[in-house]
N, CA, C and O of each residue as an XYZ file, in Angstrom:
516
protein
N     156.349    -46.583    216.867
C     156.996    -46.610    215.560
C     156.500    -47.795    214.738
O     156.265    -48.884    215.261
N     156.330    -47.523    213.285
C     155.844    -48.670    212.623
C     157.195    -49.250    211.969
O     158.160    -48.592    211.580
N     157.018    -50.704    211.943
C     158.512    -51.717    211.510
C     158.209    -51.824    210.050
O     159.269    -51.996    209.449
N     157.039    -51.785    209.127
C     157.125    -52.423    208.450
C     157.720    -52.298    207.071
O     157.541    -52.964    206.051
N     158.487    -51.243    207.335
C     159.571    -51.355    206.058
C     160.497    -51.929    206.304
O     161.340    -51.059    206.085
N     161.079    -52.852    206.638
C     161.947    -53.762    207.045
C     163.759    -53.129    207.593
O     164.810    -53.770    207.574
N     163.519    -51.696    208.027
C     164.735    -51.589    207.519
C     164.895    -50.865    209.273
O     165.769    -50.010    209.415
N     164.345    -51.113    210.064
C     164.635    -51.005    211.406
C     163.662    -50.412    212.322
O     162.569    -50.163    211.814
N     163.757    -50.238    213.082
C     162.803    -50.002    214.420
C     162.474    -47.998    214.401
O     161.438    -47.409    214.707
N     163.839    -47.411    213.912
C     163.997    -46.816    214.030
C     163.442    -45.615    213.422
O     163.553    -44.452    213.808
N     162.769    -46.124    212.315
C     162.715    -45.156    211.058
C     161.158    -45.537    210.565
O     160.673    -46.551    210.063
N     160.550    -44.093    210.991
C     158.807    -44.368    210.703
C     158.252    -43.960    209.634
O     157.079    -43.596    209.705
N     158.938    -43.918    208.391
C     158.722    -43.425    206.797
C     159.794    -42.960    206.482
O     160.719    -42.529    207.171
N     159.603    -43.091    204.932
C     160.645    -42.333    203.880
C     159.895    -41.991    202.969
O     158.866    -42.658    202.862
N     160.018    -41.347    202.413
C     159.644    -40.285    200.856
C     159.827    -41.233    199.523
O     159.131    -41.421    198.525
N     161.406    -41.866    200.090
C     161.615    -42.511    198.427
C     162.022    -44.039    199.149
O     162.289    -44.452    200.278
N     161.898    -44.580    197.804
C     162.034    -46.190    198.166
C     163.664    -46.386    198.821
O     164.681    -45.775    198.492
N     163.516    -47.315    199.713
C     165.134    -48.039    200.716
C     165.213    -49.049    200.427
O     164.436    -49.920    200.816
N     166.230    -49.250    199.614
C     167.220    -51.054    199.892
C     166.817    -51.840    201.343
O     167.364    -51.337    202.324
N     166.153    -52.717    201.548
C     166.403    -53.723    202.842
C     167.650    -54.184    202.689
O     167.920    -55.011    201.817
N     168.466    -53.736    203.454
C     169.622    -54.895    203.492
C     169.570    -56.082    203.782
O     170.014    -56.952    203.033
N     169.123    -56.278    204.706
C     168.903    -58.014    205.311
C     168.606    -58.682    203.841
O     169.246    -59.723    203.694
N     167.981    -58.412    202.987
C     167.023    -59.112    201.963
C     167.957    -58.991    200.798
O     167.573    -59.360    199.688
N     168.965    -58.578    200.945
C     170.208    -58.019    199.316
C     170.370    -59.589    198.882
O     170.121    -59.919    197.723
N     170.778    -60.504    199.814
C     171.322    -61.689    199.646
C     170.098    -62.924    198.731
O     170.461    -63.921    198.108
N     168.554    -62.419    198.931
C     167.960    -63.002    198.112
C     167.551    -62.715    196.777
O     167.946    -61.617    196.387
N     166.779    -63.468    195.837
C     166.364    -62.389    194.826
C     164.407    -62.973    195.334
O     163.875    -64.050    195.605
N     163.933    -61.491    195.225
C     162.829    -61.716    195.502
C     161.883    -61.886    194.461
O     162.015    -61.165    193.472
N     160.759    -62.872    194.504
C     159.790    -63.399    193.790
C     158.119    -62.472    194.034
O     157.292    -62.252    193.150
N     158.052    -62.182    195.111
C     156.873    -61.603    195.664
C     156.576    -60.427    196.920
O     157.462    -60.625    197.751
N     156.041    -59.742    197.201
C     156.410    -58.493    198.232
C     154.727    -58.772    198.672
O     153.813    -58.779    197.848
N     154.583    -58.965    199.942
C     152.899    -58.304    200.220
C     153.213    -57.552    201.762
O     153.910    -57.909    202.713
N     152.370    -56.370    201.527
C     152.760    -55.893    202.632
C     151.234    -54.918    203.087
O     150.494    -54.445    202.224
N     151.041    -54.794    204.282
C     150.085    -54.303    204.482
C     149.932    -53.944    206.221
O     150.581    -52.941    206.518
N     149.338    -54.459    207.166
C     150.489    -54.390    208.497
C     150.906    -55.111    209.048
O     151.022    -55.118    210.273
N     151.299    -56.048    208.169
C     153.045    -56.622    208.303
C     153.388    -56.566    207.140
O     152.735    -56.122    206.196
N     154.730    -57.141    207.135
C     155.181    -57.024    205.908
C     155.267    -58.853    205.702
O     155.207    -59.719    206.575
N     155.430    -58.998    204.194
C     156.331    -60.136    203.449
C     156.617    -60.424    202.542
O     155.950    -60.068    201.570
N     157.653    -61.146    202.401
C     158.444    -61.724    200.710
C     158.653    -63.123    200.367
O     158.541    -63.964    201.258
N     158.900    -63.415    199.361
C     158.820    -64.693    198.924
C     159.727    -64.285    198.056
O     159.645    -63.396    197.209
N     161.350    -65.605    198.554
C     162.343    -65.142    197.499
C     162.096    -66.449    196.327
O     161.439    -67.485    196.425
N     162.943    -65.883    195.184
C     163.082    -67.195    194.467
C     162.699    -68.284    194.461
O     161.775    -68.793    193.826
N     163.787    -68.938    195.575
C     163.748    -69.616    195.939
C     162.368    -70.658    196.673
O     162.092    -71.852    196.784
N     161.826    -69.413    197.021
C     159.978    -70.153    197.973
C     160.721    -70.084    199.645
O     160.246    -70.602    200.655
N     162.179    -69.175    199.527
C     161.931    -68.966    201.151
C     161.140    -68.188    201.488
O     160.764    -67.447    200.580
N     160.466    -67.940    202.969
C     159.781    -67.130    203.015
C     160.040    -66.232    204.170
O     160.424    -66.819    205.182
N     159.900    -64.766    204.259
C     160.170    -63.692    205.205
C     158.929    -62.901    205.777
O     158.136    -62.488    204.931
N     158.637    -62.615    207.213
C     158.195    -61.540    207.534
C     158.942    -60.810    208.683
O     159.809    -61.149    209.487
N     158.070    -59.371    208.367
C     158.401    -58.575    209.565
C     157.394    -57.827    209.889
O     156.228    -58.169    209.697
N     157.791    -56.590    210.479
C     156.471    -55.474    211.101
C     156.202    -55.723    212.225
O     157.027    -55.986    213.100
N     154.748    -55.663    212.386
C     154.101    -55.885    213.676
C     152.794    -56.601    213.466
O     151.870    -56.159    212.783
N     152.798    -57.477    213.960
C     151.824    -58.870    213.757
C     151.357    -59.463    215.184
O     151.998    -59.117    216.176
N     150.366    -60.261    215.309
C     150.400    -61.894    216.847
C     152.042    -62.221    216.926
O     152.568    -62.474    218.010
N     152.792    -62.191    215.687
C     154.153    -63.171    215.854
C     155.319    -62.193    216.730
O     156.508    -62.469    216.890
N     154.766    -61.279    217.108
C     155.698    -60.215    217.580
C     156.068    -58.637    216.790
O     155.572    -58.124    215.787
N     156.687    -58.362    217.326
C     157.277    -56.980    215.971
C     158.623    -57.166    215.698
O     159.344    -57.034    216.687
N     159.120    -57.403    214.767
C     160.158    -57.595    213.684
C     160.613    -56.485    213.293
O     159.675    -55.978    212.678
N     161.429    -55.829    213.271
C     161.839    -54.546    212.312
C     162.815    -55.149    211.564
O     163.131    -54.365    210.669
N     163.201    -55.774    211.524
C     164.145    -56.659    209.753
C     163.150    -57.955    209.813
O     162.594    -58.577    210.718
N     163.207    -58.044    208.437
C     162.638    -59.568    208.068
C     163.308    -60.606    208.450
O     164.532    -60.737    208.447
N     162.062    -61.770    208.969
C     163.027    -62.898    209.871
C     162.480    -63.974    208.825
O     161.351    -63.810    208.362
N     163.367    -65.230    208.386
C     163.614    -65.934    207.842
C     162.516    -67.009    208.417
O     162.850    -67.496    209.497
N     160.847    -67.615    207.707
C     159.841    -68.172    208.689
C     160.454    -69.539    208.328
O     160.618    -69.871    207.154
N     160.803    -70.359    209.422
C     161.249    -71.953    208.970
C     159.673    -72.892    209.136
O     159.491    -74.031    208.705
N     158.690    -72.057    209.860
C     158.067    -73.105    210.473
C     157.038    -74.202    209.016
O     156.309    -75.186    209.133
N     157.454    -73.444    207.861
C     157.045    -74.286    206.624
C     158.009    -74.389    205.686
O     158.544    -73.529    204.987
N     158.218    -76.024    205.794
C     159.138    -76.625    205.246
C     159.024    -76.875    203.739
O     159.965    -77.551    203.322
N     158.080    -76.498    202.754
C     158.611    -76.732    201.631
C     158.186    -75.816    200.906
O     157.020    -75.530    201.176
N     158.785    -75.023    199.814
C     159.095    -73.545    199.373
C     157.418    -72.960    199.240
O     156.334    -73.536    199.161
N     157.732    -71.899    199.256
C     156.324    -70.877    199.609
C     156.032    -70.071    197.991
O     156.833    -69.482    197.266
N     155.116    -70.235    197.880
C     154.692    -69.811    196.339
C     153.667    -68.552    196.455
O     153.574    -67.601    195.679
N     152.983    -68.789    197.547
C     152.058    -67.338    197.809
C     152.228    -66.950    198.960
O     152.946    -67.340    199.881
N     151.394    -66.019    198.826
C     151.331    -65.300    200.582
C     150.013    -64.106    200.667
O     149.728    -63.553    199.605
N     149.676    -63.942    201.204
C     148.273    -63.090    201.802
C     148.102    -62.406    202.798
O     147.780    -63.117    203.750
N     148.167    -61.268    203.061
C     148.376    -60.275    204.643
C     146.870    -59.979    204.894
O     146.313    -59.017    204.365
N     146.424    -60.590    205.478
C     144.878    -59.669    206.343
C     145.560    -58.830    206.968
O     146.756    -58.560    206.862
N     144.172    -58.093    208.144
C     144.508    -57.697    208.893
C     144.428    -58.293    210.693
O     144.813    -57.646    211.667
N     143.958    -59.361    210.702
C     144.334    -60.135    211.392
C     144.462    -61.826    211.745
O     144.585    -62.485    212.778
N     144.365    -62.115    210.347
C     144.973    -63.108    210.125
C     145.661    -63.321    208.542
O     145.478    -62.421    207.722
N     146.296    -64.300    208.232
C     147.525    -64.169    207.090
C     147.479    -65.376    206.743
O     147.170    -66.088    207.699
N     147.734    -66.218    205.316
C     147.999    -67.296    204.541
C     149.002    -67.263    203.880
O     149.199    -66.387    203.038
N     149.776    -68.158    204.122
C     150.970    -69.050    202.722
C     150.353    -69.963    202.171
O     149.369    -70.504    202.676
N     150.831    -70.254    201.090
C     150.741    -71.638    200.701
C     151.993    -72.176    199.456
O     152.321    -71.811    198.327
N     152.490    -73.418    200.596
C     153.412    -74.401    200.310
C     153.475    -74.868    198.430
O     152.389    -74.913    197.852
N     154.125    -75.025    198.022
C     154.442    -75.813    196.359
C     153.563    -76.986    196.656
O     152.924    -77.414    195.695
N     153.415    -77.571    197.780
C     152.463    -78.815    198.075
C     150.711    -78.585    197.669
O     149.834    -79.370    197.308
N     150.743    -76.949    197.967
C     149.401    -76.674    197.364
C     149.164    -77.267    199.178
O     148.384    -78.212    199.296
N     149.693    -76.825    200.237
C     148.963    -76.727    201.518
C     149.052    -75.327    202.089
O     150.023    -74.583    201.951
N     147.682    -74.986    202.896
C     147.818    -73.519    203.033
C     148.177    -73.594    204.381
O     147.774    -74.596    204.971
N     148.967    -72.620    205.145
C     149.313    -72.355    206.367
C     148.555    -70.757    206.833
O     148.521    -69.626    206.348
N     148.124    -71.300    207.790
C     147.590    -69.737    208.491
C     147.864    -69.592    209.654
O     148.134    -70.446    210.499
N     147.761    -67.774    209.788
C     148.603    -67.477    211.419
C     147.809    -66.048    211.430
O     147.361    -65.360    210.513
N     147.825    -65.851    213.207
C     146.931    -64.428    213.296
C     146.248    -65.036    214.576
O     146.424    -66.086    215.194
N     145.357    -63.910    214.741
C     144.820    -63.927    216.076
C     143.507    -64.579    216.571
O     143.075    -64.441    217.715
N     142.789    -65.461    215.382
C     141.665    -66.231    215.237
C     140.830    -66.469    216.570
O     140.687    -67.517    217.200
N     140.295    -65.142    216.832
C     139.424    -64.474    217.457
C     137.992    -65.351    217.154
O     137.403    -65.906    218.081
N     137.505    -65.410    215.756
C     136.692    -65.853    215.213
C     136.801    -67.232    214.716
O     135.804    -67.628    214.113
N     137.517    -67.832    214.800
C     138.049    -68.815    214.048
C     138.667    -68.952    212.592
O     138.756    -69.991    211.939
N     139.132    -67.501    212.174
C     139.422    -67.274    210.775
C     139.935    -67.916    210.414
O     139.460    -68.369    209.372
N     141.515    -68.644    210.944
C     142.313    -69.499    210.636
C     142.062    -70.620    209.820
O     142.782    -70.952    208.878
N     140.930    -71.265    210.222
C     140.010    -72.605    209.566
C     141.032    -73.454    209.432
O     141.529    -73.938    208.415
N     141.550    -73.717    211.649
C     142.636    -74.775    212.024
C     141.227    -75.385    212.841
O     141.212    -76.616    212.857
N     140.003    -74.699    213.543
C     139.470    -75.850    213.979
C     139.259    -75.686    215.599
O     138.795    -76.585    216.301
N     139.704    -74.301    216.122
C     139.405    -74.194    217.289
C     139.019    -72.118    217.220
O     138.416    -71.539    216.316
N     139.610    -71.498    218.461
C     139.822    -70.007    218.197
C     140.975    -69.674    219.144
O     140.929    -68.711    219.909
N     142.209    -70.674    219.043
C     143.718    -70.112    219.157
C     144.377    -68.863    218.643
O     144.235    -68.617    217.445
N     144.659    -68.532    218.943
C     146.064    -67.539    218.024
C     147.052    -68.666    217.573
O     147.356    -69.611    218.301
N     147.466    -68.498    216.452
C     149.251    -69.052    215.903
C     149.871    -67.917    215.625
O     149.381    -67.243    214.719
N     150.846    -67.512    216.177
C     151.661    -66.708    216.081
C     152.762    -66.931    214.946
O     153.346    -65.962    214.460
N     153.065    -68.426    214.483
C     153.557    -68.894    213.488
C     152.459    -69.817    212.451
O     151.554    -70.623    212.662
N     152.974    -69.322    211.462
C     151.944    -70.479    210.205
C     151.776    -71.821    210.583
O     152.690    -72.636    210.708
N     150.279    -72.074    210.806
C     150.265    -73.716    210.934
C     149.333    -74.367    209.748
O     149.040    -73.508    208.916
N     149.129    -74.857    209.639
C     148.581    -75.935    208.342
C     147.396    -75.903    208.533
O     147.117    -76.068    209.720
N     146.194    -75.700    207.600
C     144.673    -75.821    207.608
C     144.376    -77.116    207.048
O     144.043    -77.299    205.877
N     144.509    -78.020    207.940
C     144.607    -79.600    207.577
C     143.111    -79.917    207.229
O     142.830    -81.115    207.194
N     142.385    -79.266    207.039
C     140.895    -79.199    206.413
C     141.136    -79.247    205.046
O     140.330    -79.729    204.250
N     142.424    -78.674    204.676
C     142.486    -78.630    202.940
C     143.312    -79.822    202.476
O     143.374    -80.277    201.334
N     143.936    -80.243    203.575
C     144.860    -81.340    202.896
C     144.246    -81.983    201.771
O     143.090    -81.838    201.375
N     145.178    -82.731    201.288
C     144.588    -83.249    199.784
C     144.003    -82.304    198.592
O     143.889    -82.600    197.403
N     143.722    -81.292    199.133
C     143.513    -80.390    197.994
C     144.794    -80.000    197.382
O     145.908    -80.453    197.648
N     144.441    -78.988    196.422
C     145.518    -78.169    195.717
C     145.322    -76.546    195.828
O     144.811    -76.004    194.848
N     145.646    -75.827    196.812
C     145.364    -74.875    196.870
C     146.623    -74.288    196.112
O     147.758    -74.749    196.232
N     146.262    -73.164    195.281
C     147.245    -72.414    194.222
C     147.180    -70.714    194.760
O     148.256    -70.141    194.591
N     146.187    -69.938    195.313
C     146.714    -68.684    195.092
C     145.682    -68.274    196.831
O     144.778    -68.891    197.395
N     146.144    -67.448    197.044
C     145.128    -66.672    198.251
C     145.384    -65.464    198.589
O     146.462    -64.872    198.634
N     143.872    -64.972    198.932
C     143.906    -63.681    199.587
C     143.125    -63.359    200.399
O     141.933    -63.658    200.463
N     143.993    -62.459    201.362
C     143.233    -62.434    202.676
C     142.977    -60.743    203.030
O     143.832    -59.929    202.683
N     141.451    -60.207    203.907
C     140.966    -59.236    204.096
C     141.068    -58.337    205.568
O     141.727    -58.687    206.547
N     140.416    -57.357    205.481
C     140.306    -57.135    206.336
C     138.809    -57.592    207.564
O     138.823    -57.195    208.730
């Protein structure tokens, strides 16, 4: 079954668009979805779900592991970018190749920081297949 409409494990398409419940309580800023899903509320919290390295999610889980609000976001297909209001990018995925550009060929299953960019200002990203 595919998760990535956020709305349970259970349910492998719909015809017409579904309310996420989990997500009623935010107002959302951004949607990228592709195979996983994610959002970026208002606020710069940030959500994924689906099926990803980070596990499979069938509701969107609340990502803490970046602490200051999230302004973008980018779904490859096997690896993925945020990037922080700090203008720092975080990447996660299965860096097979070293896609991540953290500096080794780990998996992060959660967003970690491409401390290669620090000091920059990174503003927007997108990621491929």
């Amino acid at each position: 079954m595919d998760m990535q409409l956020g709305i349970g494990d259970m349910v492998e398409k719909t015809q017409t668009p579904v309310l996420i419940d989990s997500l009623s309580y935010w107002m959302v800023s951004k949607v990228e979805a592709g195979f996983q899903s994610a959002c970026i509320s208002k606020d710069g919290e940030f959500f994924l779900w689906g099926r990803g390295v980070f596990g499979d999610y069938p509701y969107p889980q609340k990502i803490l592991t970046i602490s200051n609000r999230v302004v973008d976001v980018s779904l490859g297909q096997t690896m993925s970018v945020a990037v922080d209001e700090k203008g720092l990018a975080w990447s996660w995925g299965t860096n097979a190749n070293g896609e991540l550009g953290v500096g080794d060929h780990e998996p992060r299953i959660h967003p970690f920081p491409i401390l290669s960019l620090k000091g920059k200002k990174v503003t927007s990203v997108c990621c491929g297949d």
